[in-house]
C-alpha positions in Angstrom: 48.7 82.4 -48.5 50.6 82.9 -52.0 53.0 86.0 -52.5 54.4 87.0 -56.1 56.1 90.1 -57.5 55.5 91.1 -60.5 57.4 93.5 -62.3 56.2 95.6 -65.1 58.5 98.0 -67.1 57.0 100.4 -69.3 58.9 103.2 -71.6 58.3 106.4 -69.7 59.3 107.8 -66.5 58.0 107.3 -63.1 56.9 111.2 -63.5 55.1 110.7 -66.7 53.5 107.1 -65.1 52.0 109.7 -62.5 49.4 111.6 -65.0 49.4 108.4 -67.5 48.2 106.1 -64.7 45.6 108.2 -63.3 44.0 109.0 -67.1 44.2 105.8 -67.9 42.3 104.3 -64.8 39.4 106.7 -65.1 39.1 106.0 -68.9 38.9 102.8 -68.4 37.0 102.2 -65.2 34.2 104.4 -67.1 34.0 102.1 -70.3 34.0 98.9 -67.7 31.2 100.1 -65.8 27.3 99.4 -66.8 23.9 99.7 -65.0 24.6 97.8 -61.4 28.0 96.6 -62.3 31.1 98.7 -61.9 33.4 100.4 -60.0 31.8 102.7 -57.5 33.9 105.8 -55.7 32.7 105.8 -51.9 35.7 107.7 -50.2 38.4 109.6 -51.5 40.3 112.1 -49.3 43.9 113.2 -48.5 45.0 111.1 -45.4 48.2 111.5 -43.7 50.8 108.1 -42.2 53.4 109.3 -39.9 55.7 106.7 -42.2 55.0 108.0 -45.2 53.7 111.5 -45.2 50.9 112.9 -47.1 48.8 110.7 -49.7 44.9 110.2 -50.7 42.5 107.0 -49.1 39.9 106.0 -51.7 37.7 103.5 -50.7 35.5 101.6 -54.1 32.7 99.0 -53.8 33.2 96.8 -57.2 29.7 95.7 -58.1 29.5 91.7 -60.1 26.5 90.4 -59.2 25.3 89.9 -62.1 28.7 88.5 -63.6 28.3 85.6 -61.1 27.0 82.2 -62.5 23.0 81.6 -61.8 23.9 78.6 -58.8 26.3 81.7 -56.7 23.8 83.7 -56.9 21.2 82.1 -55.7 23.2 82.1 -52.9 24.9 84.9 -52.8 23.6 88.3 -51.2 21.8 89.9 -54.0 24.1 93.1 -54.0 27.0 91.7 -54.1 30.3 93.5 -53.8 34.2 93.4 -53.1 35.8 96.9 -51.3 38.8 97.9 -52.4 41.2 100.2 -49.7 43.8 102.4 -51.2 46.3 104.4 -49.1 48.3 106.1 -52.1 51.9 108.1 -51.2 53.2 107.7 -54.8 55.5 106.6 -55.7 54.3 104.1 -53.0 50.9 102.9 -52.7 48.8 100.2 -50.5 45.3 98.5 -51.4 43.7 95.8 -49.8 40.3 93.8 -51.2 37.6 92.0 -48.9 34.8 90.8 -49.7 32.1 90.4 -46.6 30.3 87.3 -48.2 34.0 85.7 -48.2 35.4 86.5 -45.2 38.4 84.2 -45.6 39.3 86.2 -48.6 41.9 88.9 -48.9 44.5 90.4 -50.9 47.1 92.7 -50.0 49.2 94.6 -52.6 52.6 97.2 -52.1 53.5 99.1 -55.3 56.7 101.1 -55.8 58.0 102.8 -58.8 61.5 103.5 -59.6 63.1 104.3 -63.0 65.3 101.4 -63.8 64.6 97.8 -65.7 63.2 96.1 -63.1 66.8 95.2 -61.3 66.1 96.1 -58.2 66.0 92.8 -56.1 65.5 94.7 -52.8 62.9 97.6 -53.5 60.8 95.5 -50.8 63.3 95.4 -48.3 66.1 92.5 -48.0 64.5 90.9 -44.4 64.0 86.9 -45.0 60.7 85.6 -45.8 58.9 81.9 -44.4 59.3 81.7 -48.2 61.1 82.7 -51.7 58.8 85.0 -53.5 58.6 84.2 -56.6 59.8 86.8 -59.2 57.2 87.7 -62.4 58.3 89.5 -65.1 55.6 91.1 -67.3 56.0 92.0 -70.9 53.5 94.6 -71.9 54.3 94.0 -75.8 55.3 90.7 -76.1 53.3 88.9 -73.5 49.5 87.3 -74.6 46.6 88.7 -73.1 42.9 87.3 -73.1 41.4 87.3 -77.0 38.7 89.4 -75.8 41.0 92.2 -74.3 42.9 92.5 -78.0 42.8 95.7 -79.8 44.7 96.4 -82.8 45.2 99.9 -81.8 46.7 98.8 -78.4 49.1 96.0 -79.9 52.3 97.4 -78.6 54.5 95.4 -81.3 53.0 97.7 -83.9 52.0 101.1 -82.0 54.5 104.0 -82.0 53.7 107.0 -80.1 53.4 110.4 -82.5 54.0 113.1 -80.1 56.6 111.4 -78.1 58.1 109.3 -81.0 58.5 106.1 -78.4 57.9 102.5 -80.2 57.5 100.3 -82.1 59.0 97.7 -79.3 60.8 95.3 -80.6 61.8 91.9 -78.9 64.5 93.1 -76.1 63.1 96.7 -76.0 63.7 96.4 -72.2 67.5 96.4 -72.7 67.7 99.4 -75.3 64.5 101.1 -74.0 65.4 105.1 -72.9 63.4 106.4 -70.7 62.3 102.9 -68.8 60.7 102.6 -65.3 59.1 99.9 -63.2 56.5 99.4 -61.7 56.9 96.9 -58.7 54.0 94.5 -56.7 54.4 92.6 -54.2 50.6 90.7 -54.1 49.7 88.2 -51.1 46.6 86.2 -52.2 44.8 84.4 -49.0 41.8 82.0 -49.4 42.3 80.0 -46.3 39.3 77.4 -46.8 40.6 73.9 -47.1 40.7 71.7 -50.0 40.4 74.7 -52.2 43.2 77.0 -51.0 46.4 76.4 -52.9 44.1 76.0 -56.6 42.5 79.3 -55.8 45.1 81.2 -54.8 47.1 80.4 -58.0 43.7 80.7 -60.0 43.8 84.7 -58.3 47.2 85.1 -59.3 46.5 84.2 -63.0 43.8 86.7 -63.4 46.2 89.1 -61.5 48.9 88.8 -64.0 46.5 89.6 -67.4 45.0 92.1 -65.7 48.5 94.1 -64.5 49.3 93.2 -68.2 46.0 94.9 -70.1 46.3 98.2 -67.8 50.0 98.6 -68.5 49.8 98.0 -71.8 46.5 100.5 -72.1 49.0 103.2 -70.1 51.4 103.0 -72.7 49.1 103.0 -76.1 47.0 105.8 -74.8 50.1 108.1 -74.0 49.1 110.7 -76.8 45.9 111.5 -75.2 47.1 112.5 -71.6 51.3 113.2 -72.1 50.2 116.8 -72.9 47.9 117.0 -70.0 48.9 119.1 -66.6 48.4 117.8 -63.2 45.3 120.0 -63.0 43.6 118.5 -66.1 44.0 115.3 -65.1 42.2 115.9 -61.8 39.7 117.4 -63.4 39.1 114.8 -65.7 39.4 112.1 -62.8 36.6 114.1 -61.2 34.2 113.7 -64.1 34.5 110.6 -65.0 34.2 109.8 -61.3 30.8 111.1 -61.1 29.8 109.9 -64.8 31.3 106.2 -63.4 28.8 106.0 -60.2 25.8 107.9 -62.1 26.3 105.0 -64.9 26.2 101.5 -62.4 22.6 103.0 -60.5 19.7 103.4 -61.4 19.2 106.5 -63.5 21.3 106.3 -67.1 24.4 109.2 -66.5 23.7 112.5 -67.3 27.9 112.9 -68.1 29.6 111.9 -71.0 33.0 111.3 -70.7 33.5 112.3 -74.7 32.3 115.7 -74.0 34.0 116.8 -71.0 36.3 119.6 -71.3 39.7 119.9 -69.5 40.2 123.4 -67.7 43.5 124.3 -67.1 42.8 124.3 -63.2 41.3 121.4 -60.4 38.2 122.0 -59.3 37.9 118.6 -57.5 39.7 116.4 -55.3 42.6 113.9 -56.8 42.4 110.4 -55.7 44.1 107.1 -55.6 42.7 105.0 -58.6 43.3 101.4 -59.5 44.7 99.4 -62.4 41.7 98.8 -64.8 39.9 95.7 -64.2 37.2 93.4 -65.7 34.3 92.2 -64.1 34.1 89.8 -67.1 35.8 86.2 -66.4 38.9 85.3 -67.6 39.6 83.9 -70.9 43.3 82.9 -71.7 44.7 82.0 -75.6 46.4 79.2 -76.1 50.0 79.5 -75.9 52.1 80.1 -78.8 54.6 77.8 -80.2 57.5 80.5 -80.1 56.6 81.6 -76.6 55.5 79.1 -74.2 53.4 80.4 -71.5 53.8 79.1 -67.7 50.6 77.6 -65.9 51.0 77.6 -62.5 47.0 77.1 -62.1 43.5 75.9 -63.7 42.2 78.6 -66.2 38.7 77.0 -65.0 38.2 76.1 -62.0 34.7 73.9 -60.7 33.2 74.0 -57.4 30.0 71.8 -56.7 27.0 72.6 -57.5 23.8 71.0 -55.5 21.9 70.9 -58.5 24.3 69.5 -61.2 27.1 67.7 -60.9 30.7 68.7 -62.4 29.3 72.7 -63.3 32.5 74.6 -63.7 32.7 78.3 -64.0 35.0 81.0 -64.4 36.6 82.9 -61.3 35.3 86.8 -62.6 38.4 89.5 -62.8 37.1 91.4 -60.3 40.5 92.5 -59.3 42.6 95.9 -59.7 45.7 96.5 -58.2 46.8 100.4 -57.5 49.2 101.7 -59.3 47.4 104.7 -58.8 49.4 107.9 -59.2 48.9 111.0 -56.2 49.2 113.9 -58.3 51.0 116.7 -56.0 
């Protein structure tokens, strides 16, 4: 087992985060998705936790078959899937992967959400752990992401928001930044099969980190398209990309277009607990700049045998999202 938090600030308010999160994961969930691979809604529903009070469960079934390499899946079931749980009570959520084909996988992610730089050592509780955590700070402008993931449009060093006049960011924008929130994760990674545990487990974590980094940073560079947008719209819009999303990984081509949906000014479907975006593509990493060296804690590639070849490597997919998902009230 390996547990890391990662903190991610981001120049808005826990309020704003709310709406901006949940656009953002539809959005992008929707443009991820293609015939039989995606992210498919299976439950979503208010559910209630004596602890924490009212909030939505969404249960998803991410699809990758056919990202796997041709020796996994000639072994692999041939739908092939991981579930993703998500008990959301923002600004506090829950979400837990499995996979059945790995049944000594798991991951286990808490999210909180305060308005502060990221100073608050204790938002997990202060009770000892077997071990120190260790503490990840994400920059959403500064730090690289995968080549493949880079848009001009979404460069943060160079993007300045026109209806809320936030950005450029400059280097140290978290000291000077007003408004500024976090978002906190505390993610446990466990792969308990021997001889591959500790390489995997850091492997996970990698991917985990670009992919906290490309939603955030999407959050933030889209925030002209949903910072005008009531809790209502944003429901509604959930709910249609939703059913465009599952309509587009089956078997029929969608009969919804995203681009062409309109936004009523009240819900006529049910909110839900979405993830940060993810990639079923595998991970590609750039080689780290000269000015701003980039830890490695773990193998970008990792190899596993193969009967038939010897020394085949392959790429781990980024079939991971981690909720940050906002519960509209």
């Amino acid at each position: 087992m390996l547990m890391k938090e990662y903190r991610i600030c981001m120049p808005l308010t826990v309020e704003e985060y709310q709406i901006g999160q949940l656009y953002m994961i539809s959005k992008h969930s929707h443009e991820q998705s293609e015939r039989g691979e995606g992210v498919e809604v299976v439950q979503n529903e208010p559910y209630e936790d004596p602890e924490h009070g009212q909030g939505q469960f969404t249960e998803k079934r991410v699809y990758l078959n056919n990202k796997l390499p041709s020796w996994a899946r000639a072994v692999v079931p041939k739908i092939f899937y991981v579930t993703e749980k998500a008990w959301n009570y923002y600004p506090y959520t829950i979400t837990e992967y499995t996979c059945s084909f790995l049944p000594k996988f798991s991951i286990h992610i808490e999210t909180k959400y305060e308005d502060n730089k990221g100073s608050n050592g204790k938002i997990f509780g202060g009770e000892p752990r077997e071990e120190e955590t260790e503490v990840c700070f994400v920059d959403i402008a500064y730090d690289e992401i995968p080549e493949r993931h880079y848009k001009e449009s979404e460069d943060l060093r160079y993007f300045k928001s026109e209806k809320t006049n936030r950005g450029v960011l400059k280097e140290g924008w978290i000291d000077s930044q007003e408004p500024i929130m976090c978002s906190y994760k505390l993610v446990t990674v466990k792969f308990e099969v021997w001889g591959l545990q500790t390489r995997v487990e850091q492997f996970i974590h990698k991917v985990i980190r670009d992919v906290l980094l490309l939603g955030h940073r999407q959050a933030f560079a889209w925030v002209d398209e949903w910072i005008d947008m009531t809790t209502e719209e944003v429901r509604e819009y959930e709910r249609a990309t939703q059913e465009a999303t599952n309509l587009k990984i089956g078997t029929f081509p969608p009969a919804i277009s995203i681009n062409d949906t309109p936004l009523p000014s009240s819900a006529r479907g049910p909110n839900s607990a979405p993830t940060t975006p993810l990639t079923t593509e595998p991970p590609e990493f750039l080689a780290v700049p000269k000015d701003r060296p980039r830890k490695k804690s773990a193998p970008e590639t990792l190899t596993l045998p193969d009967p038939g070849r010897r020394n085949s490597g392959f790429r781990l997919p980024s079939i991971f999202s981690w909720n940050s998902s906002p519960q509209p009230e």
